[in-house]
PDB file with SEQRES, HELIX, SHEET and CRYST1 records, atoms N, CA, C and O in Angstrom:
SEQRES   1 A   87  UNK UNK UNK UNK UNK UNK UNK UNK UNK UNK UNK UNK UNK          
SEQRES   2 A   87  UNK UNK UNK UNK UNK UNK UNK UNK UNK UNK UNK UNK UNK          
SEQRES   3 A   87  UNK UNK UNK UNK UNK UNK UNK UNK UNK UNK UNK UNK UNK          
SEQRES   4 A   87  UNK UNK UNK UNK UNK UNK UNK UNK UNK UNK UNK UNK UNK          
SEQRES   5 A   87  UNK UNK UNK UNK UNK UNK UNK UNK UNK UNK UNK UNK UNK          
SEQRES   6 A   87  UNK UNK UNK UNK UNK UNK UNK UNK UNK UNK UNK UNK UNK          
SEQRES   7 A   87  UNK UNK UNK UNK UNK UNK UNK UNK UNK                          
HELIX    1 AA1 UNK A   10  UNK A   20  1                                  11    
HELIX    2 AA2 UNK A   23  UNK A   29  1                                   7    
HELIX    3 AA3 UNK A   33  UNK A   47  1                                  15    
HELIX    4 AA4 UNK A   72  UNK A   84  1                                  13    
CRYST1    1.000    1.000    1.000  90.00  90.00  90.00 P 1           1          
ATOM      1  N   UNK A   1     118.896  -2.139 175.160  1.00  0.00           N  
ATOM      2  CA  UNK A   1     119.200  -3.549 175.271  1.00  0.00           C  
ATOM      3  C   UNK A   1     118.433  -4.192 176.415  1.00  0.00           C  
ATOM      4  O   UNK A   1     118.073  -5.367 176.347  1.00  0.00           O  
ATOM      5  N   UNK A   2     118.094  -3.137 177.849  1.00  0.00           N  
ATOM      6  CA  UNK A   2     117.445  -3.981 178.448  1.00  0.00           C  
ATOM      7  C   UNK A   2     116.499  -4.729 178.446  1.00  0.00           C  
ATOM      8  O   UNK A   2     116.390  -5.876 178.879  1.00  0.00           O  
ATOM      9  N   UNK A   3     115.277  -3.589 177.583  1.00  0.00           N  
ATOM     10  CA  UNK A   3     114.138  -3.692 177.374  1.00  0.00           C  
ATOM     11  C   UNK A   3     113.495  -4.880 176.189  1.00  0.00           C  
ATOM     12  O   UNK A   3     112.359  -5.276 175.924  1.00  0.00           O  
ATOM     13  N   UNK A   4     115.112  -5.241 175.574  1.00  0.00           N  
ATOM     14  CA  UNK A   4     114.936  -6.033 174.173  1.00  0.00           C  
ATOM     15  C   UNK A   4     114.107  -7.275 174.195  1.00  0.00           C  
ATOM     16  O   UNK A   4     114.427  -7.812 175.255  1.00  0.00           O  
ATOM     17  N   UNK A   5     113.719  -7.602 173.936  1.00  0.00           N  
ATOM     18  CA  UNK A   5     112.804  -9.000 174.122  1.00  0.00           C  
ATOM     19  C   UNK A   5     113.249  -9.802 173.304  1.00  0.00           C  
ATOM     20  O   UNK A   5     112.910  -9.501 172.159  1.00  0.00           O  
ATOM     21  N   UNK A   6     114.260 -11.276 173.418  1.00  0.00           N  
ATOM     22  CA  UNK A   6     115.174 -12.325 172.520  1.00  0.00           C  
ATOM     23  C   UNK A   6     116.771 -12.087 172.698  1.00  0.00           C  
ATOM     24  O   UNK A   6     117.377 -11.293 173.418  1.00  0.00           O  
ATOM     25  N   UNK A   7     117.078 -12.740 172.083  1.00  0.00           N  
ATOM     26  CA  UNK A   7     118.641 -13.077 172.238  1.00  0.00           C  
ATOM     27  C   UNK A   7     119.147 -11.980 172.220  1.00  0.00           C  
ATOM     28  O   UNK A   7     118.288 -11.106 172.105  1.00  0.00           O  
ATOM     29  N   UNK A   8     120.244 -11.570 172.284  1.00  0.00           N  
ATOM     30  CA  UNK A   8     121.266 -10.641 172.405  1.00  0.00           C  
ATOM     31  C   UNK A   8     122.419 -10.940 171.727  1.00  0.00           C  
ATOM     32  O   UNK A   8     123.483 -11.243 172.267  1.00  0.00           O  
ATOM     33  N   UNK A   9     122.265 -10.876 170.827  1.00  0.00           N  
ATOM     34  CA  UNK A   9     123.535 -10.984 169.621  1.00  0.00           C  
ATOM     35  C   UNK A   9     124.273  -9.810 168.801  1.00  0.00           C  
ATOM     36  O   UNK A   9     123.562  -8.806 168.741  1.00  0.00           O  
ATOM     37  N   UNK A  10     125.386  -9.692 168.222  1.00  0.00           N  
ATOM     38  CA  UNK A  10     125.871  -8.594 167.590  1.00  0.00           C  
ATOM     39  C   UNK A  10     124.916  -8.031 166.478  1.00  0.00           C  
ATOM     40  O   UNK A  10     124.863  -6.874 166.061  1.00  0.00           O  
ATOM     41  N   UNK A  11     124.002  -9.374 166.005  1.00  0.00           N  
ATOM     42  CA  UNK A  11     122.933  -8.520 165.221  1.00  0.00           C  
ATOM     43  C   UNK A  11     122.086  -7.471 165.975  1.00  0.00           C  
ATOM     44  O   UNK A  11     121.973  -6.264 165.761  1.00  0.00           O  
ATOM     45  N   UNK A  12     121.608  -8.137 166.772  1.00  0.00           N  
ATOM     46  CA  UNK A  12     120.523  -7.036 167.583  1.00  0.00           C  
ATOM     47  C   UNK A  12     121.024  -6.269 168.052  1.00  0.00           C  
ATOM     48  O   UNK A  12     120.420  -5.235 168.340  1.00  0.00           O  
ATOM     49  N   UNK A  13     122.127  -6.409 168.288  1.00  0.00           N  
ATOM     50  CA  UNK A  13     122.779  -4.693 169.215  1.00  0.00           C  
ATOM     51  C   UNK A  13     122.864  -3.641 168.121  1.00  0.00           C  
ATOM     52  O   UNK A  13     122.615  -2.435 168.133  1.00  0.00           O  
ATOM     53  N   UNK A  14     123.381  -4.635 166.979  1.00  0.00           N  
ATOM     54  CA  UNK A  14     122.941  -4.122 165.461  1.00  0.00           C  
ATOM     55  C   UNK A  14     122.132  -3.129 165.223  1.00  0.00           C  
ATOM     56  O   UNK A  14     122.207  -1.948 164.885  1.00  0.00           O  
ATOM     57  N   UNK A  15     121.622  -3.629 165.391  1.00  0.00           N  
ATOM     58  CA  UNK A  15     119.878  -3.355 165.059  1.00  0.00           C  
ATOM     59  C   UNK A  15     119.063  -2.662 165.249  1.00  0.00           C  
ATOM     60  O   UNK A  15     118.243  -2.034 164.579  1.00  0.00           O  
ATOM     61  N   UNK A  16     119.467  -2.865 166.861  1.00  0.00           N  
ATOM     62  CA  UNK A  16     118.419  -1.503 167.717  1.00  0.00           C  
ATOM     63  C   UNK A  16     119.535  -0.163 167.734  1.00  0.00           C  
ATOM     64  O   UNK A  16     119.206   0.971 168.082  1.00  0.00           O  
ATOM     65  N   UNK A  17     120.973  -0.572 167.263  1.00  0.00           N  
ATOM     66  CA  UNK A  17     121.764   0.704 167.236  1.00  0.00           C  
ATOM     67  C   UNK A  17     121.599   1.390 165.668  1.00  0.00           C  
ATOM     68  O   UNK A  17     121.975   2.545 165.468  1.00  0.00           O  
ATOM     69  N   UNK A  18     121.136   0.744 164.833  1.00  0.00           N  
ATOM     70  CA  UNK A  18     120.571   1.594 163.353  1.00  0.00           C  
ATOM     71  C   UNK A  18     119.350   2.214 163.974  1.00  0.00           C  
ATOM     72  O   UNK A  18     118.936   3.071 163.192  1.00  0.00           O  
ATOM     73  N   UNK A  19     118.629   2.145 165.008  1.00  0.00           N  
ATOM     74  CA  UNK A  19     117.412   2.804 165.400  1.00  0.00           C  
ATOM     75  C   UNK A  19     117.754   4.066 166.147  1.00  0.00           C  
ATOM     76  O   UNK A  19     117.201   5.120 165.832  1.00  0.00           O  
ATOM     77  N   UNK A  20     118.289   4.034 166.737  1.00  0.00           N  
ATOM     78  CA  UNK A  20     118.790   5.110 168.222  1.00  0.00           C  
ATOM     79  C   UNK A  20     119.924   5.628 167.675  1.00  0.00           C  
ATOM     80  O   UNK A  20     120.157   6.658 168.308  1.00  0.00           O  
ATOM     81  N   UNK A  21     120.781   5.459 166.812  1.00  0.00           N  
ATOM     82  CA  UNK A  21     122.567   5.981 166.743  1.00  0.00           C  
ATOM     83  C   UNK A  21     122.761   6.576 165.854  1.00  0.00           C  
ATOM     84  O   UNK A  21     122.155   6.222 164.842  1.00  0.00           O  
ATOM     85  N   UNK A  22     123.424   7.435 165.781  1.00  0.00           N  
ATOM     86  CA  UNK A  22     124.267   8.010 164.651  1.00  0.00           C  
ATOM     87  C   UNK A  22     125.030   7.038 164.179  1.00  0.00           C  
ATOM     88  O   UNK A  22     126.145   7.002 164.701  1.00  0.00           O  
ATOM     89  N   UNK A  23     124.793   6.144 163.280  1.00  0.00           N  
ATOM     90  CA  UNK A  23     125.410   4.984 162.813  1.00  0.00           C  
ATOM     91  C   UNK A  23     127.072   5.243 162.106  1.00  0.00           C  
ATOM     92  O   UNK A  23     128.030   4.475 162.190  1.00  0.00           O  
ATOM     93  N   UNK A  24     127.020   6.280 161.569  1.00  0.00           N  
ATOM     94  CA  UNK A  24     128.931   6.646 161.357  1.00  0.00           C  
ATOM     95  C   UNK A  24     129.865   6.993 162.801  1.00  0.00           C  
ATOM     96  O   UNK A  24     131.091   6.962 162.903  1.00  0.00           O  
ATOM     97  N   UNK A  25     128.984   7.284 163.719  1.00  0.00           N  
ATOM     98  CA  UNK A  25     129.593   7.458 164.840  1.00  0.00           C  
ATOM     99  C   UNK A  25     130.045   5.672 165.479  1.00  0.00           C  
ATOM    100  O   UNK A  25     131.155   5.246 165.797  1.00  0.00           O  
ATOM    101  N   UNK A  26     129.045   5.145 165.479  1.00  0.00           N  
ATOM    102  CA  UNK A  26     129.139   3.883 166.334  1.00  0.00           C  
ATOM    103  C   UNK A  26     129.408   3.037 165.352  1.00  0.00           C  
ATOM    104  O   UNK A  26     129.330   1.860 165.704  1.00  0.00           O  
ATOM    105  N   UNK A  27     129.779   3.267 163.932  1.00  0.00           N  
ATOM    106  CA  UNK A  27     130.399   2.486 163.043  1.00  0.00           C  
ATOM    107  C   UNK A  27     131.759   2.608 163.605  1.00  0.00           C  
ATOM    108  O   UNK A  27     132.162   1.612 164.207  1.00  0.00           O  
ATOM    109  N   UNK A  28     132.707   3.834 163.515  1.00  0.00           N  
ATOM    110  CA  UNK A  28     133.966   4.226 163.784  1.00  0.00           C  
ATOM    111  C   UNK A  28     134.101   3.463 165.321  1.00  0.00           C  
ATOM    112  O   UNK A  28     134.744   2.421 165.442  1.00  0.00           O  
ATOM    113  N   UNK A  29     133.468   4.067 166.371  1.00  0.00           N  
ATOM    114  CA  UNK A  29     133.191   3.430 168.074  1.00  0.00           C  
ATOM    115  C   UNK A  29     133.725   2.279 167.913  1.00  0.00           C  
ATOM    116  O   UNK A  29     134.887   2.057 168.252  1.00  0.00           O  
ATOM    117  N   UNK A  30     132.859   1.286 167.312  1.00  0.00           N  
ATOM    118  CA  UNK A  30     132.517  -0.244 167.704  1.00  0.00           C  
ATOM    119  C   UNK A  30     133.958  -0.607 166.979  1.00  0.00           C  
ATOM    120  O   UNK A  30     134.006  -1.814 167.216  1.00  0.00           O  
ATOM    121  N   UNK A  31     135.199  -0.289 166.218  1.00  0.00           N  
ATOM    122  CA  UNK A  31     136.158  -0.439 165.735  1.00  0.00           C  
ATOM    123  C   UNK A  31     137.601   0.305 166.351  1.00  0.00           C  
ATOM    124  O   UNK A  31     138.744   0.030 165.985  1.00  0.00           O  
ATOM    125  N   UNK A  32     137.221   1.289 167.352  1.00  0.00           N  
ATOM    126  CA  UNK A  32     138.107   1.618 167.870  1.00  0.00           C  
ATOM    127  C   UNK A  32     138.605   1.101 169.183  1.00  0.00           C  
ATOM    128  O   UNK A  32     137.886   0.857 170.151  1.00  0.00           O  
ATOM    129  N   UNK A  33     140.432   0.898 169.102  1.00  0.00           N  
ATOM    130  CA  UNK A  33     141.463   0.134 169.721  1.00  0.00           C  
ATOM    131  C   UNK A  33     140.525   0.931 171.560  1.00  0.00           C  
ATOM    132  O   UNK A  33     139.952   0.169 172.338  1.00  0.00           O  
ATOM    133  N   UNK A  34     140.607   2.203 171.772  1.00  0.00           N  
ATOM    134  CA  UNK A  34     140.474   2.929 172.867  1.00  0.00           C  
ATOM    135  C   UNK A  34     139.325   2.532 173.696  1.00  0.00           C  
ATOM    136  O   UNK A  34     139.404   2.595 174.923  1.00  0.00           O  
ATOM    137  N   UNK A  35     138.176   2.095 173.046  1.00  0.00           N  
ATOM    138  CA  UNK A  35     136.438   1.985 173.017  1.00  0.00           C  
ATOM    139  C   UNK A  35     137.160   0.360 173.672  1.00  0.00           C  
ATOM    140  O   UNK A  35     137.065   0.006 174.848  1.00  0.00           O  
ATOM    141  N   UNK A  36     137.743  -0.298 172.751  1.00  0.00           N  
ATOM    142  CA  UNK A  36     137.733  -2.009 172.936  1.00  0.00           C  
ATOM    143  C   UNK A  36     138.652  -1.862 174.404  1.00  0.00           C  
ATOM    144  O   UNK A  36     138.151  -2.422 175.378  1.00  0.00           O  
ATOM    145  N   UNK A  37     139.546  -1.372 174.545  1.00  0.00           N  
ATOM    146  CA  UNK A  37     140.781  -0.698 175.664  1.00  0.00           C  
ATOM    147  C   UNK A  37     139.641  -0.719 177.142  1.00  0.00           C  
ATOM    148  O   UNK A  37     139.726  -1.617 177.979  1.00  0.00           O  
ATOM    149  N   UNK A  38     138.670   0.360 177.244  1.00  0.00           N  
ATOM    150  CA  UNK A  38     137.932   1.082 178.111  1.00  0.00           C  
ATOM    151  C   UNK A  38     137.132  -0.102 178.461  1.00  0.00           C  
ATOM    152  O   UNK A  38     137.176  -0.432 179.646  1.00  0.00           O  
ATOM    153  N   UNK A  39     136.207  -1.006 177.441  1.00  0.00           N  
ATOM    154  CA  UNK A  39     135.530  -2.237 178.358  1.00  0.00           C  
ATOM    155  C   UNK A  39     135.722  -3.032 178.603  1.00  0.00           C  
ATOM    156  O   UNK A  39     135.006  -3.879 179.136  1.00  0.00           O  
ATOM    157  N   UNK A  40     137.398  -3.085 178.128  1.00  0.00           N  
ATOM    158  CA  UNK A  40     137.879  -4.285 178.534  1.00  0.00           C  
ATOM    159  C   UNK A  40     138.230  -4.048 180.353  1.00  0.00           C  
ATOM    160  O   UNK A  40     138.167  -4.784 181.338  1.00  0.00           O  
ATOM    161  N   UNK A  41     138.559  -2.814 180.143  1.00  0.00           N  
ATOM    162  CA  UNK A  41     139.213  -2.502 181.406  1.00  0.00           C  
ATOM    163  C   UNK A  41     137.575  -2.706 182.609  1.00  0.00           C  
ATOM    164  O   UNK A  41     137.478  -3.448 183.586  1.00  0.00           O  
ATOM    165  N   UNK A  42     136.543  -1.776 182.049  1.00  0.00           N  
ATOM    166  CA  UNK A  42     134.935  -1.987 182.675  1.00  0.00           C  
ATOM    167  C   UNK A  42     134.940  -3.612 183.464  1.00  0.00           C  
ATOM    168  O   UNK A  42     134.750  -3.759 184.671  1.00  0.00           O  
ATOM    169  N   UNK A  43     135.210  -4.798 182.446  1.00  0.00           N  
ATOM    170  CA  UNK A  43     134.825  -5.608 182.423  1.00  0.00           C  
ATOM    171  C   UNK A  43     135.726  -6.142 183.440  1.00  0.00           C  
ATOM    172  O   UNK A  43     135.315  -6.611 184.501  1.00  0.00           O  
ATOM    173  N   UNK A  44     137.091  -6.061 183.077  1.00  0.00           N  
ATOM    174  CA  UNK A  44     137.637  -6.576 184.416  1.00  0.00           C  
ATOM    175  C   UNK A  44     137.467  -6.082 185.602  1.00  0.00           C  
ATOM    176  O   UNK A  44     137.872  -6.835 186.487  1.00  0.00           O  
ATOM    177  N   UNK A  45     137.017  -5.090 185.960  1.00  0.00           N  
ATOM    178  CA  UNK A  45     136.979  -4.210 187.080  1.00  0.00           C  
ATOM    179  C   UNK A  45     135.709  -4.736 187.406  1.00  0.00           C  
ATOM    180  O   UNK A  45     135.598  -4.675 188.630  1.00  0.00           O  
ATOM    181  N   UNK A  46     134.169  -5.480 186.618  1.00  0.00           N  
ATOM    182  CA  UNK A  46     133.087  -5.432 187.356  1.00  0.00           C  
ATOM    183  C   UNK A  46     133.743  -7.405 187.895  1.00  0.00           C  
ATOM    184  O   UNK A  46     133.383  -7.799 189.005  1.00  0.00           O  
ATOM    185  N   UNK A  47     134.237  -7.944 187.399  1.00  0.00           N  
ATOM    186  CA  UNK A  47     134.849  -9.543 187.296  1.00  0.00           C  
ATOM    187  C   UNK A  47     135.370  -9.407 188.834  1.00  0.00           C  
ATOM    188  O   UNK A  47     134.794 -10.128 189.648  1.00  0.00           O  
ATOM    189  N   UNK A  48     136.423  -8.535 189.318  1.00  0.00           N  
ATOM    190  CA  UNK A  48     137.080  -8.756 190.587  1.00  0.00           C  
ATOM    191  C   UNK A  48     136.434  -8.225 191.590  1.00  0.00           C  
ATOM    192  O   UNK A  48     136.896  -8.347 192.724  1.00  0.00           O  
ATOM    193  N   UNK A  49     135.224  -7.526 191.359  1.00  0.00           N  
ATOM    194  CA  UNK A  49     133.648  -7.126 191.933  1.00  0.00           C  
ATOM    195  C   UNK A  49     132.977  -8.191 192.437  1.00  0.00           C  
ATOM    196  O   UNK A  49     132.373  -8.304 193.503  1.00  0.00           O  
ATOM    197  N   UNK A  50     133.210  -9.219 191.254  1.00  0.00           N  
ATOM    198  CA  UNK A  50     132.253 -10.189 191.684  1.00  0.00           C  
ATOM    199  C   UNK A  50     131.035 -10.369 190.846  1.00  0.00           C  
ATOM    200  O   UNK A  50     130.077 -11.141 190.802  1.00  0.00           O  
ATOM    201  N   UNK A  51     131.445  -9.407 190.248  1.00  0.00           N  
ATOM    202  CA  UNK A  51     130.192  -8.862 188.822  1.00  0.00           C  
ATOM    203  C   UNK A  51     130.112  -9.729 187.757  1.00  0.00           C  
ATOM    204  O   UNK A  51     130.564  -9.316 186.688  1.00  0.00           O  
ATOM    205  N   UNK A  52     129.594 -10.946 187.805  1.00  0.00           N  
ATOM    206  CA  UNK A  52     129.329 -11.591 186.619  1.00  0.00           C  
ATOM    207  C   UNK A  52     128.030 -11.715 185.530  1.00  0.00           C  
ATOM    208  O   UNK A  52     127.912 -12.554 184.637  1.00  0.00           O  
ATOM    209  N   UNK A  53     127.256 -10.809 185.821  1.00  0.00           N  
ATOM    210  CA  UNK A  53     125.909 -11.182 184.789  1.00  0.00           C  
ATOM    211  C   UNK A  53     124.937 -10.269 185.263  1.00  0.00           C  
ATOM    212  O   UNK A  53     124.568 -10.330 186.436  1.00  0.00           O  
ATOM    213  N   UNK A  54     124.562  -9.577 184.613  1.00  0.00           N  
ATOM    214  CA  UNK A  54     122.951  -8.990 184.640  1.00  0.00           C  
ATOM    215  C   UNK A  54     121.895  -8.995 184.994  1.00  0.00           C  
ATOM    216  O   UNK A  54     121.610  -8.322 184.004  1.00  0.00           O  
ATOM    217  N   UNK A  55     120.730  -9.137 185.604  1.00  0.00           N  
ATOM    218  CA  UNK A  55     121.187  -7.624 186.608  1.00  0.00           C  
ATOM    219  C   UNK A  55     121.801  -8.073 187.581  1.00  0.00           C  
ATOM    220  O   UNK A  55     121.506  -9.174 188.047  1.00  0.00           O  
ATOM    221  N   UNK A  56     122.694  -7.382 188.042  1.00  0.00           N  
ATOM    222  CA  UNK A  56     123.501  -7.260 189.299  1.00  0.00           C  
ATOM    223  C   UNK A  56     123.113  -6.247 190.553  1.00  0.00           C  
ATOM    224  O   UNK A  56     122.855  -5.084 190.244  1.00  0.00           O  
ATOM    225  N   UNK A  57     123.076  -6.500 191.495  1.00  0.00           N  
ATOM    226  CA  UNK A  57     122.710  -4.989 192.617  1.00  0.00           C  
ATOM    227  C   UNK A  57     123.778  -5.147 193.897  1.00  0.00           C  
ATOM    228  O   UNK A  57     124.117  -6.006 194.712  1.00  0.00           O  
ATOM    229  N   UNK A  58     123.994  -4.186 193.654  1.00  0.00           N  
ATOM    230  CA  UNK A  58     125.414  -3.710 194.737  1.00  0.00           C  
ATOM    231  C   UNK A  58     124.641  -2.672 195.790  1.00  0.00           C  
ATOM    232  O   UNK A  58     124.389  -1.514 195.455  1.00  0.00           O  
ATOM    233  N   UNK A  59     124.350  -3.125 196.888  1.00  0.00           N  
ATOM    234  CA  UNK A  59     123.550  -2.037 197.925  1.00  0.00           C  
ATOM    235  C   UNK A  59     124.643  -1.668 198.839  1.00  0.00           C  
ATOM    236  O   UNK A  59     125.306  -2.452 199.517  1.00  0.00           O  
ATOM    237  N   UNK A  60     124.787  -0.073 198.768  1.00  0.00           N  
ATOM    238  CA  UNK A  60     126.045   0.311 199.822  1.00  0.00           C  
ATOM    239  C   UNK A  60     127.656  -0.637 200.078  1.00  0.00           C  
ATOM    240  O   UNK A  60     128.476  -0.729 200.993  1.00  0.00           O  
ATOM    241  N   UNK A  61     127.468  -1.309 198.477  1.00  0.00           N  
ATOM    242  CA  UNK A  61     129.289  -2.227 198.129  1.00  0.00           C  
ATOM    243  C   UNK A  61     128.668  -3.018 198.797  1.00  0.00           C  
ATOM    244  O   UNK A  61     129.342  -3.534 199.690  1.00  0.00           O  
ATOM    245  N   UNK A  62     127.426  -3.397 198.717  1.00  0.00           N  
ATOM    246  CA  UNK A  62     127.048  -5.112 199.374  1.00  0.00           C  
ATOM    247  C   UNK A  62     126.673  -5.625 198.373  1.00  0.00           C  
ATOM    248  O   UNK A  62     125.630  -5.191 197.885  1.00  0.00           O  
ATOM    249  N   UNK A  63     127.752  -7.311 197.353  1.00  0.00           N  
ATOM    250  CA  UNK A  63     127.220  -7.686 196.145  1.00  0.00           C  
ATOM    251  C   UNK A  63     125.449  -8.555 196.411  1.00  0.00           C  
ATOM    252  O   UNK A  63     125.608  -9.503 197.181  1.00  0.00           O  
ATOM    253  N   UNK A  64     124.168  -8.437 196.025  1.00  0.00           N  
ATOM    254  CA  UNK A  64     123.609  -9.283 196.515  1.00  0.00           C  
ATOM    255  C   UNK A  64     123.284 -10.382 195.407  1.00  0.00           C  
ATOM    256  O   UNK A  64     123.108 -10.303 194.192  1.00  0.00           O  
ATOM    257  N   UNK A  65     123.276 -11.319 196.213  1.00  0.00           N  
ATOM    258  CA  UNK A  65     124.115 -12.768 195.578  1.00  0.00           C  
ATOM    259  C   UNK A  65     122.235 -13.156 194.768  1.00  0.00           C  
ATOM    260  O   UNK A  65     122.175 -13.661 193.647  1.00  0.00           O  
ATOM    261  N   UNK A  66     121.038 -12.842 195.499  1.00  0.00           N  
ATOM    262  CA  UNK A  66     119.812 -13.336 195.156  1.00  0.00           C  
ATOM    263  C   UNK A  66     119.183 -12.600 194.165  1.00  0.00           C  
ATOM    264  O   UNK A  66     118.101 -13.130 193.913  1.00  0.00           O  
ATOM    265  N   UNK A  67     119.443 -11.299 193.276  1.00  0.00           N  
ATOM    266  CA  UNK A  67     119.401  -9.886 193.235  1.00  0.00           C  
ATOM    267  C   UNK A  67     117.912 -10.600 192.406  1.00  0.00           C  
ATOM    268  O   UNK A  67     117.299  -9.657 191.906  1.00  0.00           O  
ATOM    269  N   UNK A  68     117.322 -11.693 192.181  1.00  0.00           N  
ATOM    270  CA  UNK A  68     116.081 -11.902 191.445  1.00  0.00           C  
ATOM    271  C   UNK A  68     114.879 -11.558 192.282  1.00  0.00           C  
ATOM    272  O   UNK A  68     113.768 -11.149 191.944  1.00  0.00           O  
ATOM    273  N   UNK A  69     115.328 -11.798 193.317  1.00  0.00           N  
ATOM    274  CA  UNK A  69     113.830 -11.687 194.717  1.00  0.00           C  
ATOM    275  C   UNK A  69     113.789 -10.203 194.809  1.00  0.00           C  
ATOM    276  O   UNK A  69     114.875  -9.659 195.010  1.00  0.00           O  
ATOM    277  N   UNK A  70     112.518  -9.292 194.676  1.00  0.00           N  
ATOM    278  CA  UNK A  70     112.465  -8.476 194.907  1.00  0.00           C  
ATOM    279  C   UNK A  70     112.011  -8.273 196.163  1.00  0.00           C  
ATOM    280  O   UNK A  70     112.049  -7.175 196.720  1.00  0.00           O  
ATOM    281  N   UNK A  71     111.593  -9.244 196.632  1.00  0.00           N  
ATOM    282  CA  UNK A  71     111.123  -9.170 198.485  1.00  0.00           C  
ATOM    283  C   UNK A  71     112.609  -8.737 198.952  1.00  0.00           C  
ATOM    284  O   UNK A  71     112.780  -7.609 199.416  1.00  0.00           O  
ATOM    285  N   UNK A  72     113.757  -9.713 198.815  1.00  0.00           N  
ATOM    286  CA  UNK A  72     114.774  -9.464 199.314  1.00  0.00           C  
ATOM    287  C   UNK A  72     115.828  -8.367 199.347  1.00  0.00           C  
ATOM    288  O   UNK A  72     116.689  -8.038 200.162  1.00  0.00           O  
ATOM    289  N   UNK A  73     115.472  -7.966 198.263  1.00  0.00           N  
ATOM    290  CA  UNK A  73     116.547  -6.653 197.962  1.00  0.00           C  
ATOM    291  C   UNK A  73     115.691  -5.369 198.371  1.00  0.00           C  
ATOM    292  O   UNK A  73     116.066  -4.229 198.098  1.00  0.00           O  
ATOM    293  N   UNK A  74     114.442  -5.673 199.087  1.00  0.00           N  
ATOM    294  CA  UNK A  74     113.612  -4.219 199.697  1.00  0.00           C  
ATOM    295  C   UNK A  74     113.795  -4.613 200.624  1.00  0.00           C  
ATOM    296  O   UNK A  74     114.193  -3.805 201.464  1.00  0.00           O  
ATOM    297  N   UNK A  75     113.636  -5.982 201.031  1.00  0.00           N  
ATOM    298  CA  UNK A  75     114.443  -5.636 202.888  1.00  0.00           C  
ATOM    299  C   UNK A  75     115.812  -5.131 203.103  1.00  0.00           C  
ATOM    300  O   UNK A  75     116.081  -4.128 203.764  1.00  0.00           O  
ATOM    301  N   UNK A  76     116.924  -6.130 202.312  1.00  0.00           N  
ATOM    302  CA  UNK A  76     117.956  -5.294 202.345  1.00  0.00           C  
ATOM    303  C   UNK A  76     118.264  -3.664 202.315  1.00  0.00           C  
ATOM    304  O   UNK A  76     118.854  -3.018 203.181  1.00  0.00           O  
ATOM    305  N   UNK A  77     117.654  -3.150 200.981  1.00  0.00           N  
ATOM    306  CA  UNK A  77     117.558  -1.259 201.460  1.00  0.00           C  
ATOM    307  C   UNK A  77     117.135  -1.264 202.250  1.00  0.00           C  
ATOM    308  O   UNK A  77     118.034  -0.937 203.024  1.00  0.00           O  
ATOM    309  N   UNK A  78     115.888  -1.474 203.065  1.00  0.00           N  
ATOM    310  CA  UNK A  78     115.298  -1.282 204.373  1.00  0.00           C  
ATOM    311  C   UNK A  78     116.125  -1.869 205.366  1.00  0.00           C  
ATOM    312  O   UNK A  78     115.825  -1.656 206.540  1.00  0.00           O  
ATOM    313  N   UNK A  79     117.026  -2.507 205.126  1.00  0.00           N  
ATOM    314  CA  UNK A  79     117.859  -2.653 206.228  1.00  0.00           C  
ATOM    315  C   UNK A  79     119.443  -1.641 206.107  1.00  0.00           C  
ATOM    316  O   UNK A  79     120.302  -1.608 206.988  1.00  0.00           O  
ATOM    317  N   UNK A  80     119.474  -1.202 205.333  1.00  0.00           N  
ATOM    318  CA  UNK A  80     120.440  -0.121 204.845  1.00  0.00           C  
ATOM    319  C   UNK A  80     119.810   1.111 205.511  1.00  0.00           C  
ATOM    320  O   UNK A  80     120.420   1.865 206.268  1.00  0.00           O  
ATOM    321  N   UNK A  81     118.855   1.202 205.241  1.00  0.00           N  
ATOM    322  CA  UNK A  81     118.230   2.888 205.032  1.00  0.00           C  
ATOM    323  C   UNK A  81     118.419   2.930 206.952  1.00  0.00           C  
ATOM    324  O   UNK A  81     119.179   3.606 207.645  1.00  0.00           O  
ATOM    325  N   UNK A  82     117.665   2.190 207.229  1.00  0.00           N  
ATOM    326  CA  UNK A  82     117.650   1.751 208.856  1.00  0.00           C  
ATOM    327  C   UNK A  82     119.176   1.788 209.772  1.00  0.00           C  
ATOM    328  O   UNK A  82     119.351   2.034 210.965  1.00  0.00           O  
ATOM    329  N   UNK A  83     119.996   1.499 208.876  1.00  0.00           N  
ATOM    330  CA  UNK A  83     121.516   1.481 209.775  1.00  0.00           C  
ATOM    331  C   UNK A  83     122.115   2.660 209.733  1.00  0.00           C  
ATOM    332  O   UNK A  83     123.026   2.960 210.505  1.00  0.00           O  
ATOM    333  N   UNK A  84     121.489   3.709 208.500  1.00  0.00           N  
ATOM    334  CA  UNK A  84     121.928   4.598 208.644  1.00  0.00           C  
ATOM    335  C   UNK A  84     120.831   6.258 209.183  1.00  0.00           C  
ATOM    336  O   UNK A  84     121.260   7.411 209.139  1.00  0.00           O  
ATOM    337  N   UNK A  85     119.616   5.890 209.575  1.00  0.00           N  
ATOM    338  CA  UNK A  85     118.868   6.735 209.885  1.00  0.00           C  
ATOM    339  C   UNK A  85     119.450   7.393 211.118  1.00  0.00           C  
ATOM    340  O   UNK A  85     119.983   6.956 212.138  1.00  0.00           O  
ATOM    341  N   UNK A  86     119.159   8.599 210.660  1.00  0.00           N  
ATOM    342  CA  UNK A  86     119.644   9.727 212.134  1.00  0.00           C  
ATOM    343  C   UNK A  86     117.982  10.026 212.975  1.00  0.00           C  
ATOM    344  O   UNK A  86     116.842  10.037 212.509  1.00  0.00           O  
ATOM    345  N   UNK A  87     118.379  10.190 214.038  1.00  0.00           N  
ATOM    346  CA  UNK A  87     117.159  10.878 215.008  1.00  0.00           C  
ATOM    347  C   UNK A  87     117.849  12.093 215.235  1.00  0.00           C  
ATOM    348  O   UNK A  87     117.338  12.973 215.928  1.00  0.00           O  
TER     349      UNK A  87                                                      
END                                                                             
């Protein structure tokens, strides 16, 4: 899905899952109470995170709010890696 290029709809998840899946498996999956149970639960748990949308980057439980700048999120590790370096 990351790599998908266009919308993201139940077709295309569709779609690229007739490519990659055991399709009787993720036929049964995509219909089961337990499967719907588990991301629902995922979903609330990334929500009170703070986790709203894709991509997201969490450095050492730090949400970063800019996560598009890649300048910024290499200083940040570099400012991680740095707080925790031993001599």
């Amino acid at each position: 899905l990351y790599t998908y290029k266009g919308y993201i709809d139940s077709s295309a998840v569709y779609n690229i899952a007739k490519k990659i899946l055991n399709m009787e498996t993720f036929r049964k999956d995509i219909k089961s109470i337990e499967r719907k149970n588990k991301i629902e639960k995922t979903i609330n748990q990334l929500t009170l995170a703070g986790v709203y949308a894709t991509p997201t980057v969490i450095i050492n439980g730090r949400l970063i709010i800019n996560s598009d700048s890649p300048k910024e999120i290499c200083h940040l590790i570099d400012d991680e890696l740095n707080k925790h370096h031993i001599n």
